[in-house]
C-alpha positions as CSV (number, residue, x, y, z in Angstrom):
1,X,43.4,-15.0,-75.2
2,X,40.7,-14.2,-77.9
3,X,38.9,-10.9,-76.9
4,X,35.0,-11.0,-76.9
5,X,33.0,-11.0,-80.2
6,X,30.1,-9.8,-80.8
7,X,29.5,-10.9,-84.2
8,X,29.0,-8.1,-86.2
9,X,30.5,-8.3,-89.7
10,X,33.7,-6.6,-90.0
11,X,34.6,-5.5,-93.6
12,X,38.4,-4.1,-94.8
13,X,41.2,-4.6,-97.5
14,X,44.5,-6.7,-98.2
15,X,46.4,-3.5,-96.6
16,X,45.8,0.1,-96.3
17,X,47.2,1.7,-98.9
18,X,44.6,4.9,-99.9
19,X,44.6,5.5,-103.3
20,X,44.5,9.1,-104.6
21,X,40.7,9.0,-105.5
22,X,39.1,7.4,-102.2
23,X,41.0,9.6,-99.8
24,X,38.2,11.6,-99.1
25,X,36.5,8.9,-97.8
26,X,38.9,9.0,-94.7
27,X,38.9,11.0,-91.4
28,X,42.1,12.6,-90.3
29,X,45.4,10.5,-89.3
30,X,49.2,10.5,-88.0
31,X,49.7,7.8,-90.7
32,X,48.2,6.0,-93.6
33,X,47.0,3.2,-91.4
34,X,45.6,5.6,-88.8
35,X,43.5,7.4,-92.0
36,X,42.6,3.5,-92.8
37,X,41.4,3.0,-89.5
38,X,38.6,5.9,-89.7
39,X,37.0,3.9,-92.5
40,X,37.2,0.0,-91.6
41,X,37.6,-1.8,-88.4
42,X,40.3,-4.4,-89.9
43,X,42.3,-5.3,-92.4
44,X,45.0,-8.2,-93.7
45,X,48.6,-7.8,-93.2
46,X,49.7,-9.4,-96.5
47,X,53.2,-8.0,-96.9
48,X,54.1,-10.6,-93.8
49,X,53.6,-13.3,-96.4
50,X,56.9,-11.8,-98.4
51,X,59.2,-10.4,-95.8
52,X,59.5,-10.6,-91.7
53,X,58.5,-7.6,-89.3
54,X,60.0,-6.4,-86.3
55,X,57.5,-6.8,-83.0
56,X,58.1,-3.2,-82.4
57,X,56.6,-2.9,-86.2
58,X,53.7,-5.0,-85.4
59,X,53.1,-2.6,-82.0
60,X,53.1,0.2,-83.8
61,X,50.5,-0.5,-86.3
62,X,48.8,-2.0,-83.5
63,X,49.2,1.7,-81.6
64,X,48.3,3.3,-84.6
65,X,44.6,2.3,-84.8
66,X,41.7,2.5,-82.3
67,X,41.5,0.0,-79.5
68,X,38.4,-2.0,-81.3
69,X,40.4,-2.8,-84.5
70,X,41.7,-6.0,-85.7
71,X,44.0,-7.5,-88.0
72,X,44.9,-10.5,-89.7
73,X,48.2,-11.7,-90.6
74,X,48.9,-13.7,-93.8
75,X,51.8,-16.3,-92.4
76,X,55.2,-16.2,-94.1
77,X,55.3,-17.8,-97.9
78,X,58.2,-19.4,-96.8
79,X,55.7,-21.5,-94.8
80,X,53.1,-22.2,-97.6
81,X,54.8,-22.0,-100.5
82,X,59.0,-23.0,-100.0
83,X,58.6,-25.8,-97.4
84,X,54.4,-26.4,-98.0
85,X,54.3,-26.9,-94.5
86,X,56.7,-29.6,-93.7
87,X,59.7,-28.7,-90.6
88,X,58.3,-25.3,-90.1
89,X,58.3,-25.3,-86.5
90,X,60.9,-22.6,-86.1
91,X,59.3,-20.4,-88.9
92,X,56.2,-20.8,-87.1
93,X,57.9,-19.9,-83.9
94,X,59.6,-16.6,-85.6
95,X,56.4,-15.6,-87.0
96,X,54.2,-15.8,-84.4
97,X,57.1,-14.1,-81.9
98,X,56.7,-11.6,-84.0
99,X,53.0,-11.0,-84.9
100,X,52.1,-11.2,-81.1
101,X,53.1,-8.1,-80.5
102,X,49.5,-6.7,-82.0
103,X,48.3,-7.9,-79.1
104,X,44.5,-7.8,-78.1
105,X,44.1,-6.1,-81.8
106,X,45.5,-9.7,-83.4
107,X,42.0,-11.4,-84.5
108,X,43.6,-14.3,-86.4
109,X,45.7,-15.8,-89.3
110,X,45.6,-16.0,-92.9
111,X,47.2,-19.0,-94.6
112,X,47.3,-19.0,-98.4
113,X,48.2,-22.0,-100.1
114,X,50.0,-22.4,-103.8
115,X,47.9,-24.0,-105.9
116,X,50.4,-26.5,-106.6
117,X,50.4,-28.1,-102.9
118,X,47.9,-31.4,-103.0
119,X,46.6,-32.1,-99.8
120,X,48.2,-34.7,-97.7
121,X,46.1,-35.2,-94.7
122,X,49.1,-36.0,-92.6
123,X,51.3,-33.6,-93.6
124,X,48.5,-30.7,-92.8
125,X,47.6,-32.8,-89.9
126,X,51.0,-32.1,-88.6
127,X,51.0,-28.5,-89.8
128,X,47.7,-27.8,-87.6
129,X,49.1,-29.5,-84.4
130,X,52.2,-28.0,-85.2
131,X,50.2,-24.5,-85.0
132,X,47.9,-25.1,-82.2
133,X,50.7,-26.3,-79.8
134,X,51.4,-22.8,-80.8
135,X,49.0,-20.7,-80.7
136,X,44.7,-20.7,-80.0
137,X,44.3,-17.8,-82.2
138,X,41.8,-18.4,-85.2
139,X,43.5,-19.6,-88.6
140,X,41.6,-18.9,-91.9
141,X,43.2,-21.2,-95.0
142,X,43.0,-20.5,-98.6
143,X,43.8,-24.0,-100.5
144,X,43.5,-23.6,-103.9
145,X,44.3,-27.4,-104.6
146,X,41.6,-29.4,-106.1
147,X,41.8,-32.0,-103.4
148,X,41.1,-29.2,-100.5
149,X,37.9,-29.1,-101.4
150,X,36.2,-32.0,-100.4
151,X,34.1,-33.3,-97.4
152,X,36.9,-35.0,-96.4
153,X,39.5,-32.4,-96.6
154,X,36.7,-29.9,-95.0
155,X,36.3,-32.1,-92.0
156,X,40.5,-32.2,-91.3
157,X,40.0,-28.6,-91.2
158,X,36.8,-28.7,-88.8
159,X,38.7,-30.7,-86.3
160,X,41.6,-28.7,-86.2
161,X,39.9,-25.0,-85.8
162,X,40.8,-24.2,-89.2
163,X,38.6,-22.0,-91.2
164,X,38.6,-22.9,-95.5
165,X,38.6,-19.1,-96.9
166,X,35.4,-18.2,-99.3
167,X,37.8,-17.3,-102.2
168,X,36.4,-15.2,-105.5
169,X,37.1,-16.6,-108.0
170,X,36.9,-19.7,-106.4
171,X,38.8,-22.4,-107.3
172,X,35.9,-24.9,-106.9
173,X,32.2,-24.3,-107.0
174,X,32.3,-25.2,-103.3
175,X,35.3,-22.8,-102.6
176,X,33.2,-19.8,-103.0
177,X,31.7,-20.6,-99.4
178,X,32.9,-20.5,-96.2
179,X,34.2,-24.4,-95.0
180,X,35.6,-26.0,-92.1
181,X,35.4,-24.5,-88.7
182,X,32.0,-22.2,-88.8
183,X,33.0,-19.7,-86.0
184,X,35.4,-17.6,-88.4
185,X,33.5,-16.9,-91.9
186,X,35.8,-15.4,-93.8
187,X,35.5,-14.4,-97.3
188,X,38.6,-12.9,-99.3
189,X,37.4,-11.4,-103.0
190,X,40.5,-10.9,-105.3
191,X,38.7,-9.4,-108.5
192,X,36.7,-11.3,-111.0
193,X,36.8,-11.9,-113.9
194,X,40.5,-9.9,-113.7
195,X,42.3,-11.3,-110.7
196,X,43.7,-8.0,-108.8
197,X,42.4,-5.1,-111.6
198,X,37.9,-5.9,-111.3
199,X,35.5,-3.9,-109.9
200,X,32.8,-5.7,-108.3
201,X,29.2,-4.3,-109.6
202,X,26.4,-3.4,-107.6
203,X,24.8,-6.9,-107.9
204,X,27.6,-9.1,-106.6
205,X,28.2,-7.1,-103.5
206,X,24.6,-6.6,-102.9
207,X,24.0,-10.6,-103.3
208,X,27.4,-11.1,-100.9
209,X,25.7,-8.9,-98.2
210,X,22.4,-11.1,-98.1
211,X,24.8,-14.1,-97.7
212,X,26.2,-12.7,-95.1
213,X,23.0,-12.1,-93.2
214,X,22.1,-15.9,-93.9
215,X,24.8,-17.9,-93.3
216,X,27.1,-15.2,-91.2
217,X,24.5,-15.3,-88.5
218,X,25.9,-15.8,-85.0
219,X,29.1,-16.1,-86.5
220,X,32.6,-13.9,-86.8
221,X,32.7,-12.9,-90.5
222,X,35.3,-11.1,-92.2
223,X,35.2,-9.9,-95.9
224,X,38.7,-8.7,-96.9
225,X,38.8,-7.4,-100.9
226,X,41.9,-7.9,-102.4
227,X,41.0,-6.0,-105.8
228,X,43.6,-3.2,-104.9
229,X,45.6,-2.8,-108.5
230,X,43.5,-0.1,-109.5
231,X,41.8,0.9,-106.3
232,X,38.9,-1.0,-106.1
233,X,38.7,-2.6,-103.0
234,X,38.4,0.6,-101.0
235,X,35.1,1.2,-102.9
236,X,33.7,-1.8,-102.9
237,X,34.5,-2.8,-98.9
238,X,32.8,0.8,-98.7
239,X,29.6,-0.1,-100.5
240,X,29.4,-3.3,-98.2
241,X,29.3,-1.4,-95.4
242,X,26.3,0.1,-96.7
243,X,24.4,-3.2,-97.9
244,X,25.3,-5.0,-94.8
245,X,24.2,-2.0,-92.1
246,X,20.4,-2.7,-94.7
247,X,20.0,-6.2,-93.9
248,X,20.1,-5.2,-90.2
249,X,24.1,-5.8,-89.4
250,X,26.8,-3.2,-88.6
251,X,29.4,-3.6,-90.8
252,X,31.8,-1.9,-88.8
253,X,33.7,-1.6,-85.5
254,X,33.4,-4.5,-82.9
255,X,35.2,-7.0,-80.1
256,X,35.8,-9.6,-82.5
């Protein structure tokens, strides 16, 4: 069951690791992710992508943060990148087993794609039916494929409830927009021009937030930055805040 949503922008990191020279940006906390949770009102789980959690692991970050938090869950690479989607149904079955246990506080999935894996519209066909015989929570894909991004390829993932990540860089000119399904706009900004290590300036962030406003509208967006090798992220999901409560949204806690 999805919880209500009121559409207000909700702006975090890929983790919540606090690096040295943003912690006093953060109100008091039992843990790291409690800290985390004074600051942003989500984040992306990415370290599901590399190895399994325990449900009690996944309830206790969920008990960790307030009750109007959310996260997002990057599915196992063992999923995207060793089968690429084929005969996953008891991966899929571990994995969301397991990630369930966040409970209300689960807003969705990430699903990152190698950017070796063409698509093959039956083979993702399968994948999404696959998932949704599964589960009805929201699923937000990152192809980085060529072939992903086309109107084609955006309409397969339209009609299964599949959000195409807004990816910076992007790996097409059209990649650095939200595609498919509308009702989860979710951008994910790794660093550019240095994957990981950039800071974003003023400008970009400032230009991200008015995009937001435009086309976010009436929708659930997320903007997760990924930029965490030297710290950046915290900084510059901070900043958004800031642009985003200008243009007249709330870039922080809500239902969603």
């Amino acid at each position: 069951m999805h919880a209500p949503r009121t559409h207000i922008p909700r702006v975090g990191c890929a983790g919540w690791s606090i690096p040295a020279q943003h912690r006093a940006l953060f109100g008091e906390g039992d843990s790291v992710l409690a800290r985390y949770a004074t600051l942003f009102s989500a984040v992306e789980i990415n370290s599901s992508f590399y190895r399994p959690h325990q449900a009690k692991t996944y309830a206790r970050w969920a008990g960790a943060v307030p009750a109007e938090f959310r996260f997002s869950v990057k599915m196992p690479r063992t999923i995207s990148h060793d089968h690429r989607l084929r005969a996953v149904e008891p991966l899929l079955d571990r994995f969301l087993g397991e990630a369930g246990a966040l409970g209300g506080k689960l807003a969705g999935f990430l699903l990152q794609l190698p950017p070796s894996l063409a698509l093959d519209a039956r083979i993702a066909a399968a994948f999404f039916h696959a998932y949704r015989r599964r589960s009805d929570m929201r699923l937000a894909c990152e192809p980085r494929h060529p072939s992903w991004f086309t109107p084609s390829a955006n309409a397969l993932l339209a009609e299964h409830g599949v959000s195409r990540v807004a990816a910076d860089p992007p790996r097409a000119a059209i990649g650095a927009v939200p595609g498919g399904d509308v009702e989860w706009r979710y951008w994910r900004w790794h660093g550019s021009p240095e994957v990981y290590y950039s800071d974003y300036p003023e400008a970009r962030l400032q230009a991200l937030a008015d995009e937001i406003a435009r086309i976010g509208a009436g929708r659930d967006a997320w903007v997760m930055f990924d930029n965490t090798a030297q710290g950046h992220a915290i900084a510059n999901a901070r900043r958004l805040q800031d642009l985003l409560a200008a243009t007249g949204a709330t870039a922080g806690c809500s239902d969603a």
